[in-house]
Legacy VTK file of the C-alpha trace (Angstrom):
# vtk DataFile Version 3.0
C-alpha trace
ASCII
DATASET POLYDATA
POINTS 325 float
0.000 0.000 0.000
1.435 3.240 -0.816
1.711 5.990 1.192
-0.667 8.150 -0.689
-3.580 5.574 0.403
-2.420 4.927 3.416
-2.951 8.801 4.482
-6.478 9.898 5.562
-7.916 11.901 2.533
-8.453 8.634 0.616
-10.489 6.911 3.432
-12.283 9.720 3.789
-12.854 10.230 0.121
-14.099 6.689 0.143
-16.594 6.208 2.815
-18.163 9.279 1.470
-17.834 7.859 -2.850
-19.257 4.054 -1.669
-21.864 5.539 0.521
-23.292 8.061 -1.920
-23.159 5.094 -4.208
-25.079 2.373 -2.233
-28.315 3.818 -1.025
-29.138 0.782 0.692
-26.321 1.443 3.277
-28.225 4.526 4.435
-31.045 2.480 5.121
-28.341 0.344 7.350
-26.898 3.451 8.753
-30.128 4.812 10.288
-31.139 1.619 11.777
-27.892 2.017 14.148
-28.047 5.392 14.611
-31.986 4.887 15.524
-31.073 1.729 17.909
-28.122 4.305 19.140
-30.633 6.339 20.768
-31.147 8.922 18.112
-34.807 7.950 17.995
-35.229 10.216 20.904
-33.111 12.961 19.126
-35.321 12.769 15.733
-38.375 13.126 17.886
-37.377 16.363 19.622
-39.766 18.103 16.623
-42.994 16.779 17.400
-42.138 16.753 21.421
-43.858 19.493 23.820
-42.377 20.201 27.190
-44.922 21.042 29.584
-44.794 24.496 31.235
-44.331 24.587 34.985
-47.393 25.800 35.483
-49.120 23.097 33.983
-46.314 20.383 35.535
-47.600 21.789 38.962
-51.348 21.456 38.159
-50.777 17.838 37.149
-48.475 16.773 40.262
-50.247 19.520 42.833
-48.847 19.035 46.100
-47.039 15.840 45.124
-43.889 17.374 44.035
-43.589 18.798 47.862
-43.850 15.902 49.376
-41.432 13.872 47.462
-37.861 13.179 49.540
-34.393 13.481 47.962
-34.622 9.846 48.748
-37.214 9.340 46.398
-35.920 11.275 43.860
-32.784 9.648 43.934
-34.569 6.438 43.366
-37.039 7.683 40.875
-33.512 8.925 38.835
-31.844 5.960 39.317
-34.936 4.064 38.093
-35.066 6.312 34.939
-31.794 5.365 34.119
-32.377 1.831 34.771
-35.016 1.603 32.222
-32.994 3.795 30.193
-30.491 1.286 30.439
-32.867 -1.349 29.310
-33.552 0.009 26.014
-30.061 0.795 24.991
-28.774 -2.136 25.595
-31.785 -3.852 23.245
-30.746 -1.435 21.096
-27.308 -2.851 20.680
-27.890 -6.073 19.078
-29.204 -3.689 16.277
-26.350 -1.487 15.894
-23.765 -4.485 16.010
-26.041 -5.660 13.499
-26.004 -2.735 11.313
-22.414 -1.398 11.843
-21.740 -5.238 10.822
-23.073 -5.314 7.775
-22.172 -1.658 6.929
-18.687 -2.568 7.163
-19.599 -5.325 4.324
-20.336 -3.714 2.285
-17.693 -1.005 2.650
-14.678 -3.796 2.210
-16.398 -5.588 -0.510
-16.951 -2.294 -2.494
-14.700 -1.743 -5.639
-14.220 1.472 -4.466
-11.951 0.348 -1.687
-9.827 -1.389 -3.856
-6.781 0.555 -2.771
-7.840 0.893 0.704
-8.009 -2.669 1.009
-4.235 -2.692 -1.299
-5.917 -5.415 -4.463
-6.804 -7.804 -1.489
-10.334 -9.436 -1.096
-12.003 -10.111 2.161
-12.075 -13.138 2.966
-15.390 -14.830 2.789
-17.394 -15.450 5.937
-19.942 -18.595 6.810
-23.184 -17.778 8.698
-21.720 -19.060 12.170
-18.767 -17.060 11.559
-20.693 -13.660 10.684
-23.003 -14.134 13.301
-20.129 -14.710 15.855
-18.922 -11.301 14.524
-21.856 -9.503 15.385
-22.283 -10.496 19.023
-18.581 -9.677 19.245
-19.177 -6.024 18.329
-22.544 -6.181 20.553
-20.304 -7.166 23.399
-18.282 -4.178 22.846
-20.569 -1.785 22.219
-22.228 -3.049 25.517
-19.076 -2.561 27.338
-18.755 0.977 26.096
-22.232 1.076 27.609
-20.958 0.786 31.099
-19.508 4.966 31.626
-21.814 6.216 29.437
-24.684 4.530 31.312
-22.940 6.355 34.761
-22.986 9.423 33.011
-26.362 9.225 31.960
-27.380 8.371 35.659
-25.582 11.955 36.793
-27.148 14.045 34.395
-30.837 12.266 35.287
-29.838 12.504 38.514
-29.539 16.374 38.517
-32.168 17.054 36.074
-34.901 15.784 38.656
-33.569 16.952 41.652
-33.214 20.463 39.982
-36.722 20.338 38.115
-38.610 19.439 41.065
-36.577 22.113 42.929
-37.666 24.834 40.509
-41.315 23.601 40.785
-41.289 23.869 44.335
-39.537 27.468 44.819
-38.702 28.907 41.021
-35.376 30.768 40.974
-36.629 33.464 38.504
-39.782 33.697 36.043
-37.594 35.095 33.398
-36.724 31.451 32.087
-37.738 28.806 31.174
-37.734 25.375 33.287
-35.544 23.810 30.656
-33.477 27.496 30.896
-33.592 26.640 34.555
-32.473 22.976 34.726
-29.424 23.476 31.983
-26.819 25.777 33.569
-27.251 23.677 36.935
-26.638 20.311 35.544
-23.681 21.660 32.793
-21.432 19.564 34.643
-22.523 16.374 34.389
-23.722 17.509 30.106
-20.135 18.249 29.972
-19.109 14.716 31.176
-21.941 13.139 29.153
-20.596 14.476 25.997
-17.243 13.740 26.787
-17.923 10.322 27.683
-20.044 9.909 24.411
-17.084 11.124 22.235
-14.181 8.967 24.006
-16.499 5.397 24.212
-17.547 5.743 20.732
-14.254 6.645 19.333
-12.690 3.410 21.250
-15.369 1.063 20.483
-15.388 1.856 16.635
-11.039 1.020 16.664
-11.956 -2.302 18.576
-14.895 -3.456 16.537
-13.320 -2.414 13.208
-10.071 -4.002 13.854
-12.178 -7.413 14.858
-13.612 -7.117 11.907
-11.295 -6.493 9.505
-9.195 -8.996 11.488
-11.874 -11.561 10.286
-11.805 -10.867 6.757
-7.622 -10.886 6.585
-7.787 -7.410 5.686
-5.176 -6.079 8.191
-2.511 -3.844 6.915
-0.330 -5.849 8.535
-1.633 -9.521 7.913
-3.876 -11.716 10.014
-3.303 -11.524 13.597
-3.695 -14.999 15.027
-5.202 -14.430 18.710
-8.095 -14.150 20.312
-10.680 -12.025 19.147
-10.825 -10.450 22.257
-7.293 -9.863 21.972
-7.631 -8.470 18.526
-10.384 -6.228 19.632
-8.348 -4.694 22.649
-5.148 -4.630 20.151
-6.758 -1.755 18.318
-6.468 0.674 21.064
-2.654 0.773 20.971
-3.872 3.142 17.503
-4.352 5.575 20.254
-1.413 6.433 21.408
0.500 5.655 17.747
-1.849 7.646 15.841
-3.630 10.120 17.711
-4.091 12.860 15.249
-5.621 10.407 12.386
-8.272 8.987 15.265
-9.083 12.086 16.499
-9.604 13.408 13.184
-12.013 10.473 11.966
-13.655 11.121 15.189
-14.266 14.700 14.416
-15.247 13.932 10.853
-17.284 11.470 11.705
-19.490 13.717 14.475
-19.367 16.388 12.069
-21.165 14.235 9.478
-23.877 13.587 11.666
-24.162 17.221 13.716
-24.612 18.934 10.902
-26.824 16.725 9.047
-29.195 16.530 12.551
-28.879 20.023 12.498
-30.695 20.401 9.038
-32.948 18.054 9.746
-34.070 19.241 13.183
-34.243 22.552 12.274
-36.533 21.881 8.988
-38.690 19.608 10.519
-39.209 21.890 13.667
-40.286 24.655 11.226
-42.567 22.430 9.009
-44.358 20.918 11.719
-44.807 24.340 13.555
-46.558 25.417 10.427
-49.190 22.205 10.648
-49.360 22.250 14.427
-50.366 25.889 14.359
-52.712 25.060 11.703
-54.351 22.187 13.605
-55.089 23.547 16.853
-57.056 26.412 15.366
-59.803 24.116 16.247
-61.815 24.441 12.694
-60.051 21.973 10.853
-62.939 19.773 10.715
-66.135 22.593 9.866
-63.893 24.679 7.060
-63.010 22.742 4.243
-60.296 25.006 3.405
-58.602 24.419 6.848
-58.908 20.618 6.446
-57.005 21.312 3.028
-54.013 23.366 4.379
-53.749 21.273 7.246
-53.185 18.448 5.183
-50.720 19.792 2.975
-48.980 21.170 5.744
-48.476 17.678 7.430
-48.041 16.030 4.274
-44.648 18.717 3.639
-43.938 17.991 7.393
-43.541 14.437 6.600
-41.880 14.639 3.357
-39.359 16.808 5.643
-39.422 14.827 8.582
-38.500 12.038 6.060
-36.075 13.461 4.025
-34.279 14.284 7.284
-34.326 10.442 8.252
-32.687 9.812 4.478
-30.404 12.887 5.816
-29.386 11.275 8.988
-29.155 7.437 7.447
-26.466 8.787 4.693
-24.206 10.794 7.282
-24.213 7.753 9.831
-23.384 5.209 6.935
-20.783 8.086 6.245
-19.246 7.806 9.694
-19.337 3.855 9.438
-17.061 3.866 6.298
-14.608 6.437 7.884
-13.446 4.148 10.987
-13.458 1.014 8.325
-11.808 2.814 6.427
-8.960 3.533 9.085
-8.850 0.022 10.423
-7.504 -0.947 6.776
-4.718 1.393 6.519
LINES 1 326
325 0 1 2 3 4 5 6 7 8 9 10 11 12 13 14 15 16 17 18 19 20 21 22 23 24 25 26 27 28 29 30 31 32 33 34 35 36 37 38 39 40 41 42 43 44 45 46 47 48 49 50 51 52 53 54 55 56 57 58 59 60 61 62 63 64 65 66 67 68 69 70 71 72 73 74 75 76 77 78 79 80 81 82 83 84 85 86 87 88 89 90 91 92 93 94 95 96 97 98 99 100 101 102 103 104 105 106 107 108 109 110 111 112 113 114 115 116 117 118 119 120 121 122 123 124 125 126 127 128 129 130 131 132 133 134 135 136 137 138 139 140 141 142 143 144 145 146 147 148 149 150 151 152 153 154 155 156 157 158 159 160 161 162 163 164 165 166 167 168 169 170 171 172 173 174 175 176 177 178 179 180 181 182 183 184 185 186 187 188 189 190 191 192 193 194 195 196 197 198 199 200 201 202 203 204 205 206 207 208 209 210 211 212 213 214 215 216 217 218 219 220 221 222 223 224 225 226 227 228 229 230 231 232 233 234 235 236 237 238 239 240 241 242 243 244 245 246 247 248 249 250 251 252 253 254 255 256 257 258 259 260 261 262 263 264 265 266 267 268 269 270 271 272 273 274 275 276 277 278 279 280 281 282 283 284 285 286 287 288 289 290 291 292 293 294 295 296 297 298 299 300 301 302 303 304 305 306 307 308 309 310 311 312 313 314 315 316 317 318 319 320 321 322 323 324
């Protein structure tokens, strides 16, 4: 492999070339972000935060009488459940950041990248094997981000219920309220989020191109555990090419979500306005509007999900692409 290939430009330049080319890896690519957790994030359009004022109509005198032991629980218990889905979420997105990969090394695109050799074919056992590999290190990445999740749940109830009980200003909102107090533990979050997913893309990769003799530097005969853990030594040889797929990769997908939040919060503000005039249903005209208006919203809200899938895919074939140079 020459050393032209071997820099980062041409990884880049591919992940971006076989992705645009293979619309059915966008399809794979928003199936792991959406089993990721970014479900929650591509709802954030169509989701309404109740005021306080209605929060303390609901809960009346409730809130008051709740301990910090109880809210303690109650956050813990959030995060639990949390927990729960995100880890059913990662047979998915082993599943999907297996197959992604795939079709990445198998692409004539990645010829160089891959220096004329051909992965190595796989039988079912051994592809499935492959998957709950990455699913067992995806789940282990789980472990600090799951922590850091607890903090920031932690402090968003204990602050929230604060603020319902004696409000620090009517200026702000509650959300205004909770954000500044808990910036800590956001910081941490994010931090945590970068770090895990940057270390449990080198691991997986590595396993996988391990698997289909596509190493730079031949198969490495050892455990697959081994092989996994072997990739993080990348780290500290290479720091400046990880951290700039890392930042290329989040890139990808910020500024896609961006676009896609922000369109779809505007289209369905348009419909939502529309609909809760209340004479949808006795003006004929209304009843028209309103159903263009949430017909563009989900053309938008849609296009955004195509948006999303493409960037992700994107991201996929960036870390491949490292793990074969």
């Amino acid at each position: 492999m020459t050393g032209a290939t071997r820099g980062w430009r041409p990884g880049a330049g591919a992940a971006v070339a076989v992705t645009a080319g293979d619309p059915g890896s966008w399809a794979l690519g928003l199936l792991g972000f959406l089993a990721r957790g970014g479900w929650l994030v591509l709802a954030l359009p169509i989701l309404t935060i109740p005021s306080p004022v209605l929060l303390s109509l609901l809960f009346r005198g409730e809130v008051g009488a709740i301990g910090r032991g109880e809210l303690r629980l109650l956050s813990i218990g959030v995060g639990a459940v949390l927990s729960l889905v995100a880890i059913g979420g990662v047979i998915l997105s082993a599943y999907a950041d297996t197959a992604l990969a795939e079709r990445f090394v198998r692409d004539p695109e990645t010829e160089e990248l891959r220096g004329g050799r051909v992965a190595r074919p796989l039988t079912r056992t051994e592809r499935r094997s492959l998957v709950w590999w990455v699913a067992s290190i995806q789940a282990v990445a789980l472990l600090p981000l799951i922590l850091a999740i607890t903090l920031v749940i932690d402090g968003a109830v204990r602050t929230a219920t604060s603020e319902l009980i004696d409000p620090s200003t009517g200026s702000l909102s509650l959300v205004g309220r909770v954000v500044p107090v808990i910036a800590g533990p956001i910081a941490l979050l994010v931090l945590v989020v970068v770090v895990v997913e940057a270390l449990s893309s080198l691991a997986s990769r590595r396993l996988l191109a391990n698997a289909w003799d596509l190493l730079p530097g031949g198969h490495v005969d050892a455990r697959d555990g081994r092989v996994a853990v072997g990739a993080l030594a990348r780290v500290v040889r290479s720091p400046l090419r990880v951290m700039a797929t890392a930042v290329a990769g989040w890139l990808a997908i910020g500024l896609t979500l961006v676009v896609a939040l922000v369109a779809s919060v505007l289209a369905w503000g348009a419909a939502r306005d529309v609909l809760v005039m209340g004479r949808v249903a006795a003006d004929p005209v209304a009843l028209g509007v309103s159903a263009l208006l949430v017909a563009v919203f989900t053309g938008v809200w849609l296009a955004g999900l195509g948006l999303v899938g493409f960037a992700s895919a994107v991201r996929s074939g960036l870390w491949t692409a490292d793990a074969l140079r």
